[in-house]
Each structure stands twice: as C-alpha cells, then as structure tokens.
C-alpha positions as CSV (number, residue, x, y, z in Angstrom):
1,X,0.0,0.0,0.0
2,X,2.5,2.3,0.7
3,X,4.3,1.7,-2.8
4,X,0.6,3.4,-4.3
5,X,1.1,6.5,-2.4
6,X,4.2,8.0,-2.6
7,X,4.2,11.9,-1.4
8,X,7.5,14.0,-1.6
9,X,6.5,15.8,2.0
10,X,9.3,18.0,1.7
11,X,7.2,19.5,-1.9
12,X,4.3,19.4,-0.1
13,X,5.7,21.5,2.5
14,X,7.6,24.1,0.7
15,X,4.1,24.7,-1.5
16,X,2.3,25.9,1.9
17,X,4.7,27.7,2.9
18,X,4.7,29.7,-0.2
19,X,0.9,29.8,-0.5
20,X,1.0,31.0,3.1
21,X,4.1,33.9,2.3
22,X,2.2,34.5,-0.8
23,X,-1.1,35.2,1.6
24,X,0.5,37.5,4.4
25,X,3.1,40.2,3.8
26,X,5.4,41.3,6.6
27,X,6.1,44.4,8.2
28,X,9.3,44.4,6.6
29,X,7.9,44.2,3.1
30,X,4.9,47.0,3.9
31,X,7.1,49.9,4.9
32,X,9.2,48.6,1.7
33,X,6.5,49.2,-0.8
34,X,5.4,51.8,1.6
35,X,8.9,53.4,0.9
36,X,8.5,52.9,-2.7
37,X,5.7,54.3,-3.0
38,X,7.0,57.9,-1.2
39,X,9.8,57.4,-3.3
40,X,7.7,57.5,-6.7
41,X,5.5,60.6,-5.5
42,X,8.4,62.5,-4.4
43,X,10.0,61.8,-8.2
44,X,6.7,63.1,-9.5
45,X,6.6,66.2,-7.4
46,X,10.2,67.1,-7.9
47,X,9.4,66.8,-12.1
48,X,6.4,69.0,-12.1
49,X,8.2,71.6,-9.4
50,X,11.1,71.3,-12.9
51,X,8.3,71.8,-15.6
52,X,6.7,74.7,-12.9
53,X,10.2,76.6,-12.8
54,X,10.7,76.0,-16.8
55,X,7.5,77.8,-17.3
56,X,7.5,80.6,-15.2
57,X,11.2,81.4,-16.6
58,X,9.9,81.3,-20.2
59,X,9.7,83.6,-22.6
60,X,7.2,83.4,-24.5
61,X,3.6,85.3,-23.0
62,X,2.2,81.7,-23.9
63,X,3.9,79.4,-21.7
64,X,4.5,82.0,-18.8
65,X,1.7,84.1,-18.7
66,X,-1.2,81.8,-18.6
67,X,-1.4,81.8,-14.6
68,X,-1.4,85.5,-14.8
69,X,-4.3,85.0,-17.9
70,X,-6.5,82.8,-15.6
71,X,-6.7,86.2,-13.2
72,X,-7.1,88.7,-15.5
73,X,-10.2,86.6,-16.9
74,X,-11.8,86.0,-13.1
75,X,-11.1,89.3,-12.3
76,X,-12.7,90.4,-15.6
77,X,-15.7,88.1,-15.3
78,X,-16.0,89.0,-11.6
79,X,-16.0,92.5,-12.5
80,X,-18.4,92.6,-15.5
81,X,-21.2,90.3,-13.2
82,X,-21.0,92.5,-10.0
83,X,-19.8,96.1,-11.0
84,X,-20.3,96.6,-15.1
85,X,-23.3,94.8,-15.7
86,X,-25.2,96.5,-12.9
87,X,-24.3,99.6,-14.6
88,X,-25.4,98.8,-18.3
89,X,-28.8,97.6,-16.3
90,X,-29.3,100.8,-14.9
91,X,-28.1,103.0,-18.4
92,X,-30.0,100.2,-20.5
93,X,-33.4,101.2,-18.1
94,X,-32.8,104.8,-18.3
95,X,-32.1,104.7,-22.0
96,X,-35.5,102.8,-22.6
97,X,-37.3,105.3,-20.1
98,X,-36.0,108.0,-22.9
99,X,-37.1,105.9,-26.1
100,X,-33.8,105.6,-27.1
101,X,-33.6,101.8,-27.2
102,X,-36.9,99.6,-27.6
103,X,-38.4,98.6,-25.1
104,X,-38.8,94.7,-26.2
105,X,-35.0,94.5,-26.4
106,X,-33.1,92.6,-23.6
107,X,-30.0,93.8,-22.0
108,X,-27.2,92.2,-22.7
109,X,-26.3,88.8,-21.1
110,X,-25.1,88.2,-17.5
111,X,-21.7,86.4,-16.8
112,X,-22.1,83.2,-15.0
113,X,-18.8,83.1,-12.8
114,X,-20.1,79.8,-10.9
115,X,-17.6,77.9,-12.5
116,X,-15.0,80.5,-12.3
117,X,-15.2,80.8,-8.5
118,X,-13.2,77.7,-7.8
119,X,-10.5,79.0,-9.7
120,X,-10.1,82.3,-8.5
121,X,-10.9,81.6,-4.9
122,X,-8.1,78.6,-5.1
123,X,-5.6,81.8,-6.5
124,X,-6.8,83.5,-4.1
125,X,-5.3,81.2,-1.6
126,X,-2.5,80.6,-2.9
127,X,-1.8,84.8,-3.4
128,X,-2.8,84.4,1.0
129,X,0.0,81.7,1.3
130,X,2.2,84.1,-0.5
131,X,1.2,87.5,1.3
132,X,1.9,85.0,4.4
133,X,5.1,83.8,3.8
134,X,6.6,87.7,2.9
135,X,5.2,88.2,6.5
136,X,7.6,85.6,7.8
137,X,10.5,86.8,5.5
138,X,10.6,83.2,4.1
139,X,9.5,84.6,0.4
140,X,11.2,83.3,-2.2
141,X,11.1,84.3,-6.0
142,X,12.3,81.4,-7.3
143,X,12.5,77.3,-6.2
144,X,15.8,77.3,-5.6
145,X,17.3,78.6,-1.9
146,X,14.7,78.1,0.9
147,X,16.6,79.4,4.0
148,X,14.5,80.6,6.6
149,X,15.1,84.1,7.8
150,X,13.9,85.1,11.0
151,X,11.4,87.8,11.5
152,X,10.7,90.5,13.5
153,X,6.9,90.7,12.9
154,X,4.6,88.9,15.6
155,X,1.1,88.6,15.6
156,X,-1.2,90.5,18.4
157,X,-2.4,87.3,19.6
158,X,0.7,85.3,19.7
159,X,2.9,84.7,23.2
160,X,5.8,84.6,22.2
C-alpha cells in the first residue's frame, strides 16, 4: 500500500509555505512598498516643481503668462457680473425710459462666474500663502534657496 502513495513531504511543505508567504506580507515588506511608494511621489513632485520653474522662466507670453491670464479673466468676469453689468442695467433702463432703445430688447447677457469661482478663490489662496510667507520673511522668487530668515513681525495674539 505504501508503494501506491508515494508523497514528496518536503514538496508538499515548501508549497504551503509559499501559499502561506504568498497570503501574508510582513512588516518588513509593507514599509518597503510603503517606501517605494513615497519614493515614486516625491520623483513626481520634484518633475512638475522642474516643468513649474521651466514655465514661469519662459519667454514666450504663452507658456508663462497663462497663470497671470487665468486672473485677468476672473477678475474680468467677476468685475463685468458685480460692477459693469449692474451699470449697463441701470443706463439700458434709463435709456429705454428715454425711447432711445426699444423697449422689447433685452440687456445684454449676465456672466455666469459659478464655474470660475473655484478658480479664483483657489488663487486666491495661494496669493494668501504668499502675502503669508513675505510676512515671515521666508519669500522666495524662485524654487531654488529656501533658507528661513527670522522675522521680526509677531502677531497681536501670539505669546511669544
């Protein structure tokens, strides 16, 4: 009987142990992809901080001036909807009082910023982070040297 079953228990063995490393991960081997990981995000960050710096030093109004383009056009939008628009409402009602435009034409059409507000409110921020930092004398104008330097100022509310 014993000739029929012939098991190689050190093959058996060695497959359940792999099934069972295969099944649990160490410590060891979570903070290494854990490491890896950090490793591939910094590489990404450090790349687009190189394509950010590229940009802003470029020439052409094209490449560098689009951040600045993406405020003048909130700015615009935000002034036509709140300030300009109210004002060609009031002239277009006064100039329709006087029969000088008919009264079945419509004013012209209102700017819907919705969308726009995201944007300009996340500039916004970031032009607070910035106001910020030149508080704390740790401004910068460019990526490169990021030496604090201590300040003077000192909020109201602080203790120390």
């Amino acid at each position: 009987m014993s000739g029929l079953i012939n098991i190689d228990l050190s093959k058996a063995i060695s497959v359940g142990g792999n099934i069972i490393d295969d099944l649990f991960t160490s410590d060891e081997e979570r903070l290494a992809i854990a490491l890896q990981s950090r490793r591939i995000e910094a590489d990404t960050q450090t790349g687009q901080m190189e394509v950010n710096k590229t940009e802003a030093t470029h020439k052409s109004l094209f490449v560098a001036g689009w951040r600045p383009f993406i405020g003048w056009v909130g700015g615009f939008a935000l002034g036509y909807k709140f300030i300009f628009y109210q004002m060609i409402l009031w002239v277009w009602g006064i100039c329709q009082a006087k029969n000088w435009i008919p009264v079945n034409l419509s004013p012209p059409p209102s700017v819907n910023a919705q969308e726009l507000y995201p944007i300009i409110l996340g500039m916004l921020g970031l032009g607070g982070m910035r106001t910020y930092e030149g508080v704390k004398n740790v401004k910068t104008n460019s990526l490169g040297d990021r030496t604090k330097k201590e300040s003077k100022f000192r909020w109201p509310w602080s203790k120390s």
